[in-house]
C-alpha positions as CSV (number, residue, x, y, z in Angstrom):
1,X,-8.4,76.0,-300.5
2,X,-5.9,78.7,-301.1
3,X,-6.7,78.4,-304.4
4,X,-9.8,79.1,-304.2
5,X,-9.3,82.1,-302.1
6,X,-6.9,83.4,-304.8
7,X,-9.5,83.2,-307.4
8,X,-11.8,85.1,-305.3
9,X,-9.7,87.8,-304.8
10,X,-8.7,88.1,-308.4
11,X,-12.5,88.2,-309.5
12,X,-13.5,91.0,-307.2
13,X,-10.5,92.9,-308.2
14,X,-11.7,92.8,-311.8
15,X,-15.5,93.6,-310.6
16,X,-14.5,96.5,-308.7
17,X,-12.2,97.9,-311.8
18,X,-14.7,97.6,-313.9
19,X,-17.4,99.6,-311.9
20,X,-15.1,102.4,-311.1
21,X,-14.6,102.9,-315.5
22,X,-18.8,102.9,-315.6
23,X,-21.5,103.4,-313.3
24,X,-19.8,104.2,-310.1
25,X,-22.2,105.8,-308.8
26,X,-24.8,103.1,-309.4
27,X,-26.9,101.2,-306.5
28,X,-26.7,98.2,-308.4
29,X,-23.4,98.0,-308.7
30,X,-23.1,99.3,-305.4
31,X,-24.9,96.0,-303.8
32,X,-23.2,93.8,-306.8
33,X,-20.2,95.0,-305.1
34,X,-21.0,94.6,-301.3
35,X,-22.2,91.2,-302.1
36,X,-19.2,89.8,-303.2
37,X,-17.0,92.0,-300.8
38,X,-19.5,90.2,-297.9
39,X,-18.8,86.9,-299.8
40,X,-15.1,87.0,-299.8
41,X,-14.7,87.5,-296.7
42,X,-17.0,84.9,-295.7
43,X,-15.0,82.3,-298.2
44,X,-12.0,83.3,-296.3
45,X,-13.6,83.0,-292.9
46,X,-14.8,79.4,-294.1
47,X,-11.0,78.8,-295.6
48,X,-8.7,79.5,-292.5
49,X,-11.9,77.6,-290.2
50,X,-10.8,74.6,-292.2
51,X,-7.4,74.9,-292.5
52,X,-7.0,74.9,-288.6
53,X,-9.7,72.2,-288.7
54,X,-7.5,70.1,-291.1
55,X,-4.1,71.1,-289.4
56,X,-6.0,69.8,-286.1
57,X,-7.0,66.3,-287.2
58,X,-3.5,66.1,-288.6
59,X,-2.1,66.2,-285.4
60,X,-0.5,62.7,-284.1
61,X,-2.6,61.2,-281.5
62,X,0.3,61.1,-278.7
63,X,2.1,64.5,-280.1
64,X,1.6,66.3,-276.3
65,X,1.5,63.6,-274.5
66,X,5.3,63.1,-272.4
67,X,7.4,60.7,-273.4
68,X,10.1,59.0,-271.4
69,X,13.6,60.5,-272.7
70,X,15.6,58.0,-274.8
71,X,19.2,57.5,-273.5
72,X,21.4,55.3,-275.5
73,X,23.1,54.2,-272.6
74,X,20.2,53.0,-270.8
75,X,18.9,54.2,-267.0
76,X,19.6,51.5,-263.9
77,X,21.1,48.6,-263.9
78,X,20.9,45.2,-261.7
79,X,23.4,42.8,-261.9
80,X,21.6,38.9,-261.9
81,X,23.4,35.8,-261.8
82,X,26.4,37.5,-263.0
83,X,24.8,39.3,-265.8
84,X,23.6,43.0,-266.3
85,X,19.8,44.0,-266.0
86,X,18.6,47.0,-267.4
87,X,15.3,49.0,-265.8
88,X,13.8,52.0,-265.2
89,X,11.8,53.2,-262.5
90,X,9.9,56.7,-261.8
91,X,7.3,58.1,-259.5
92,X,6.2,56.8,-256.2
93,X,3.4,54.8,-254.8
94,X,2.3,51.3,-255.2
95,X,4.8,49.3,-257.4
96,X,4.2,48.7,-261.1
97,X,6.3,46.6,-262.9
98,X,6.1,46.8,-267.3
99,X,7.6,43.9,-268.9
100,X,8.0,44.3,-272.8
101,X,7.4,42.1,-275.9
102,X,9.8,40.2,-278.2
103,X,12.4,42.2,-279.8
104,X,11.3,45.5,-278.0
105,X,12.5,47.1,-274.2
106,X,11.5,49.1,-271.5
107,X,11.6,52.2,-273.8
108,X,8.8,50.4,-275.7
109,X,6.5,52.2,-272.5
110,X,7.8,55.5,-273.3
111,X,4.0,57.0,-273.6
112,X,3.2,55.4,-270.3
113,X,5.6,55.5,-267.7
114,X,5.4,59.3,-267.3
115,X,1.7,59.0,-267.0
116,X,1.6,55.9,-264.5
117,X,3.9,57.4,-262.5
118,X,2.4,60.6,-261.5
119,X,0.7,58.1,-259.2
120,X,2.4,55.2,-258.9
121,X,6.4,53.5,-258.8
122,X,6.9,52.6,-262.1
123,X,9.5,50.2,-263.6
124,X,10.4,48.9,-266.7
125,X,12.3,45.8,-266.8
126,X,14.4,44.4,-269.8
127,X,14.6,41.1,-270.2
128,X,17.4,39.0,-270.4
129,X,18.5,38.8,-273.9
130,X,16.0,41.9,-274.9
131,X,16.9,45.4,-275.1
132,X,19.8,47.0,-272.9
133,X,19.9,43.8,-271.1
134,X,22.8,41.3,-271.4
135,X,23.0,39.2,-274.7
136,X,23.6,36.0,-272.2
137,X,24.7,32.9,-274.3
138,X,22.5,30.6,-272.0
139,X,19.6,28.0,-273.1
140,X,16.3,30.4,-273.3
141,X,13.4,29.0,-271.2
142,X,10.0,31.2,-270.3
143,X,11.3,29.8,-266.3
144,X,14.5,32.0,-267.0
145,X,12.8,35.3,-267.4
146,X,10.2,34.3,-264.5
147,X,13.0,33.9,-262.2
148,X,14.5,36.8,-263.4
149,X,11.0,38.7,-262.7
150,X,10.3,37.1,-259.2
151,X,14.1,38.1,-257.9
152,X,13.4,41.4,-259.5
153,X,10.5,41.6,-257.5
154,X,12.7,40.4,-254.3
155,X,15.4,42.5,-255.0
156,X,14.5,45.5,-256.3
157,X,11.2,46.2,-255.7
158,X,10.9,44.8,-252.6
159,X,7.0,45.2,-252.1
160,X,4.1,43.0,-253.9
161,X,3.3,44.7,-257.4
162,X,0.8,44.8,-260.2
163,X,2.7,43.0,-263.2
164,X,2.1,44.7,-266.9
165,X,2.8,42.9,-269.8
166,X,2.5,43.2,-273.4
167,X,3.1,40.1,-275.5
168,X,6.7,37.8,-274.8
169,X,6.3,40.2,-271.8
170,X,2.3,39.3,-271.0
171,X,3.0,35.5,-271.0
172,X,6.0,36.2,-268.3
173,X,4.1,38.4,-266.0
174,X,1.3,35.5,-266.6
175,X,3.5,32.9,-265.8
176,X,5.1,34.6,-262.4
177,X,2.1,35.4,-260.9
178,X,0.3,31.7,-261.9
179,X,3.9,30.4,-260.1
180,X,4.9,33.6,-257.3
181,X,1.4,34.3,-255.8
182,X,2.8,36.1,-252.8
183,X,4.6,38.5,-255.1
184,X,1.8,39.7,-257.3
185,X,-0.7,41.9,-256.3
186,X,-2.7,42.0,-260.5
187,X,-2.2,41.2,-263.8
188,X,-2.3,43.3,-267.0
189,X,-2.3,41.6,-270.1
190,X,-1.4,43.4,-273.9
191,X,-2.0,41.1,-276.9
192,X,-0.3,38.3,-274.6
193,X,1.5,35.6,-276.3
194,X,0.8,32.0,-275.2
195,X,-1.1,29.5,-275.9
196,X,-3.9,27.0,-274.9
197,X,-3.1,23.1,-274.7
198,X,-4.7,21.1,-276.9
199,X,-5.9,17.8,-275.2
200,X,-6.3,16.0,-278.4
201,X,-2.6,16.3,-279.2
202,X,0.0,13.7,-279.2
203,X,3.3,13.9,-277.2
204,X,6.2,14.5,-279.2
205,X,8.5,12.7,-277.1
206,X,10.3,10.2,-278.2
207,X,11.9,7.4,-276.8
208,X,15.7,7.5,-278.4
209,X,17.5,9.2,-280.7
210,X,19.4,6.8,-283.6
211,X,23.4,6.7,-284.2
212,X,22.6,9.0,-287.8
213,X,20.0,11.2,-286.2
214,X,22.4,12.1,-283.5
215,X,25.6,12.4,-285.4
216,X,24.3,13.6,-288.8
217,X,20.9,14.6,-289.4
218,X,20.8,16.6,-286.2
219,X,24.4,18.5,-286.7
220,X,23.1,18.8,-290.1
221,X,20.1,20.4,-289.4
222,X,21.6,22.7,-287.2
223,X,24.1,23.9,-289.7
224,X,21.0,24.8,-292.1
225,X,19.0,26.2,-289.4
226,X,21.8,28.8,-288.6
227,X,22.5,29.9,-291.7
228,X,18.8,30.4,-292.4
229,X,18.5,31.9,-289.3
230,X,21.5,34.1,-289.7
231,X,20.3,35.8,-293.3
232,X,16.7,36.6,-291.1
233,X,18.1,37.9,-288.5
234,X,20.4,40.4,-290.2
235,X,17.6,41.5,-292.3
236,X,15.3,41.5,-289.5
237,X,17.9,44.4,-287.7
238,X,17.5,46.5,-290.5
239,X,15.7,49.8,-289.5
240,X,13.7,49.7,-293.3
241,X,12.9,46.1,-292.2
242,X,11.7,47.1,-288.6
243,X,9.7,49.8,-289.8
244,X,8.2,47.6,-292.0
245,X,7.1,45.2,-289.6
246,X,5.7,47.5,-287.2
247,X,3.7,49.4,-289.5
248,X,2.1,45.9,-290.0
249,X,0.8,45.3,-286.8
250,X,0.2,49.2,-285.4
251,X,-3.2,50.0,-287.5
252,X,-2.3,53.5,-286.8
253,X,1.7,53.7,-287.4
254,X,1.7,57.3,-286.6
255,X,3.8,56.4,-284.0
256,X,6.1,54.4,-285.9
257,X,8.9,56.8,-285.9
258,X,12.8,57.2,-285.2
259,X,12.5,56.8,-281.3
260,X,10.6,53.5,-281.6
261,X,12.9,51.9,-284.7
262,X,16.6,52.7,-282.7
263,X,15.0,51.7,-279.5
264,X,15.2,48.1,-281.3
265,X,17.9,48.3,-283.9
266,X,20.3,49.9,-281.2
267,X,20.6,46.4,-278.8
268,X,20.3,44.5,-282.3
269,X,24.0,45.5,-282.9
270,X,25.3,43.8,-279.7
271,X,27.6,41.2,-281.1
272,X,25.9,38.5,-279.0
273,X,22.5,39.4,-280.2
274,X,22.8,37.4,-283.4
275,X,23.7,34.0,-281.3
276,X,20.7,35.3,-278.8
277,X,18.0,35.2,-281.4
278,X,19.4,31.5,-282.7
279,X,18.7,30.5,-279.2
280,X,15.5,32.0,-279.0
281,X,14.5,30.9,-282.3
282,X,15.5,26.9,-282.7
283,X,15.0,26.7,-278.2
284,X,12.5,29.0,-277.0
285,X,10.0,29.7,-279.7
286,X,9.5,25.8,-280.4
287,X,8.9,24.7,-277.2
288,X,6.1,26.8,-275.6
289,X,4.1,24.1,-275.3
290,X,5.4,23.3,-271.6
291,X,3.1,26.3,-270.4
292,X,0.1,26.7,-271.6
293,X,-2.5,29.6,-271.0
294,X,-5.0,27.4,-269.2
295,X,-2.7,25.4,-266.7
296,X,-1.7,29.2,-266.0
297,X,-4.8,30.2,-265.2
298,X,-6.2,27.9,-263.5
299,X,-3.0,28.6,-260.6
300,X,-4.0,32.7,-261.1
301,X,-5.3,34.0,-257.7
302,X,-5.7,37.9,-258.2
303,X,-7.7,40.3,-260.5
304,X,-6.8,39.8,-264.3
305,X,-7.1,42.8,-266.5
306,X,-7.0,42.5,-270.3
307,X,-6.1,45.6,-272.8
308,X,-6.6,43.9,-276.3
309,X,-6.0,45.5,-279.7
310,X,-9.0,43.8,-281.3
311,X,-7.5,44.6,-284.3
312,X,-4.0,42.6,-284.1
313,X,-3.1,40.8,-287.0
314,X,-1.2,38.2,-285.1
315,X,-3.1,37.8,-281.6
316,X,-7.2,38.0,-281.8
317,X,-9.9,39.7,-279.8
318,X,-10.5,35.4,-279.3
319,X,-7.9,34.9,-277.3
320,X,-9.3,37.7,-274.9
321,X,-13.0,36.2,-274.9
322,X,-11.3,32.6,-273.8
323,X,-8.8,33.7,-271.3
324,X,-12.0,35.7,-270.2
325,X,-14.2,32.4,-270.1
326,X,-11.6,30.3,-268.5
327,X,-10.8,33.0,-265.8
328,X,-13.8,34.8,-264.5
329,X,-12.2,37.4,-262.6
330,X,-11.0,39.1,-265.4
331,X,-12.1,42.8,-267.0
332,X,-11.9,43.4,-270.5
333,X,-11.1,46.6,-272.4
334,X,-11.6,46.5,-276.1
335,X,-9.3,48.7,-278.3
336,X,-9.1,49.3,-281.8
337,X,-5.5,49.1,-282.0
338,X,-2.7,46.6,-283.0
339,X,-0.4,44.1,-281.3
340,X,1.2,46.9,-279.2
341,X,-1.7,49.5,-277.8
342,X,0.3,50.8,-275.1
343,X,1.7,52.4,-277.6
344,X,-0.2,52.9,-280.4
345,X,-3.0,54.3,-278.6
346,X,-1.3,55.2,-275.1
347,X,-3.4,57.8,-274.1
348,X,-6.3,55.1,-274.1
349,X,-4.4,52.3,-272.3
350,X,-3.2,54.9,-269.6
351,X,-7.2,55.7,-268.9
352,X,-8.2,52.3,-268.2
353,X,-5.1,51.1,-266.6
354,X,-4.7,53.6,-264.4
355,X,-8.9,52.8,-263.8
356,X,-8.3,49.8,-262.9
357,X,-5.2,50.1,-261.0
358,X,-6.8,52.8,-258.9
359,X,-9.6,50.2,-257.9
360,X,-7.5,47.3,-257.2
361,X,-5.0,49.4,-255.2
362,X,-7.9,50.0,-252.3
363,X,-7.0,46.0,-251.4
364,X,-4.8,45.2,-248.9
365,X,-1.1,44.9,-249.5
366,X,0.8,42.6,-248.1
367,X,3.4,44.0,-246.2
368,X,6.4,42.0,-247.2
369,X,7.2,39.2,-249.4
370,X,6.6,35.5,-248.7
371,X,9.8,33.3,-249.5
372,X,8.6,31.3,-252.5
């Protein structure tokens, strides 16, 4: 466009030269001349109109929006069973607790803490294994982190609270409040992981375990499986590799940016981490049958919010229309975002959370905690 205004400029130049060496007197040229001097300036007019236009819908979506400040060495921290928790917590009112996803941490709500807590307690729990949380060298089990979560709850909170969660994170907040009733006041569900059982399946139990299947296929298998596991993992930690990834599952990966990459490579470097994500792996991820969405449900006694990116490559707006079905009391917001829209598209996700959280905070809360 600049161009353009160049060219403009350089033409009436000439024009207005030319007149002066002929008629310049004439009312032809006169008007010649006041029509292209009226034309320029309404090119330019037109030209810096769209420039700001353009520089306006260039803007990133959550440029403006606060941000919670990163801090390498983390905010609080809760010692549990003998192993450090990380969390943070801001504002005051009724309790909120944000759980994160696989591989990410409480910095992962950096868009919405500020926001929530303008009007509510906020906190943002890491989970064991996850973030700026200990790399614990224990058996992984979705029952650790819901333990971990309910004495959180207990401990730290100390008041009922509306549980948040966003994938790994959704399932556990899911899983507590199907399990620690007294302790939940809602749910939120992101893109929740989990699944539904499948009645038709076979049990994959089996009744023993051979001399060579004990002492050489399985030692063997484990040798492989760590090996393969340890080349993924290590390229998996690299920040090219992360971005990668995440630019895969936020349709909009404007905010795909430093922050959000050393927010997960940073805790990848714990020397523990590497043994962690073994565990996870070969443990944890194979064995998710043992909860399933529906038996979950069906033990869910309070109001079920769900804030789906419809357009996750990994977890489907399907998921939301059957956990809808299954559960009744549930309220569905429909985004067009990825796997992660709290923080893809947090100034949407703050609206209707805060929405629904503002309706479901008129109910009664229970004064102190049941023991479970």
């Amino acid at each position: 466009m600049s161009a353009a205004i160049s060219l403009s400029a350089s033409f009436s130049k000439h024009l207005v030269d030319s007149n002066q060496r002929s008629l310049l007197n004439s009312r032809r040229i006169h008007f010649t001349g006041t029509r292209c001097a009226i034309a320029r300036r309404e090119l330019l007019r037109k030209s810096i109109a769209l420039s700001v236009c353009c520089s306006l819908l260039a803007v990133d979506k959550a440029q403006g929006m606060e941000m919670l400040p990163f801090k390498e060495d983390g905010y609080n921290f809760w010692t549990w069973r003998g192993h450090k928790i990380h969390y943070v917590v801001e504002g005051s009112g009724p309790a909120v607790v944000l759980v994160h996803g696989f591989g990410a941490s409480a910095f992962h709500w950096r868009y919405n803490i500020p926001e929530l807590a303008k009007n509510y307690k906020v906190y943002a729990l890491d989970l064991l294994g996850f973030g700026w949380s200990e790399k614990a060298i224990i058996e992984y089990d979705a029952s650790i982190w819901m333990d971990q979560l309910s004495d959180f709850l207990s401990e730290i909170v100390k008041e009922p609270a509306f549980l948040v969660g966003n994938s790994l994170g959704g399932f556990t907040v899911l899983l507590t409040a199907a399990e620690k009733t007294s302790k939940v006041r809602g749910v939120v569900l992101l893109n929740s992981a989990g699944q539904f059982g499948d009645p038709n399946k076979k049990s994959d139990k089996k009744e023993g375990e051979s001399a060579i299947d004990k002492f050489l296929v399985k030692p063997l298998k484990e040798a492989f499986q760590r090996v393969v596991l340890g080349v993924i993992f290590w390229q998996s930690k690299q920040p090219a590799r992360i971005e990668k990834v995440l630019k895969s599952v936020y349709i909009n990966s404007a905010n795909v940016d430093e922050y959000l990459v050393k927010s997960i490579t940073a805790p990848a470097s714990d020397p523990n981490a590497g043994e962690v994500y073994y565990r996870l792996m070969t443990r944890f991820m194979t064995n998710q049958s043992k909860y399933t969405l529906d038996s979950l449900l069906s033990k869910l006694s309070c109001p079920l919010l769900l804030l789906w990116g419809d357009l996750d490559p990994w977890v489907g707006p399907t998921k939301a229309a059957r956990i809808k079905e299954f559960y009744p009391n549930t309220s569905v917001v429909n985004l067009q975002a990825g796997h992660c829209p709290h923080d893809e598209v947090p100034e949407l996700v703050n609206k209707a959370l805060l929405e629904w959280l503002n309706s479901n905070s008129l109910e009664p809360n229970p004064s102190s905690l049941q023991a479970v």
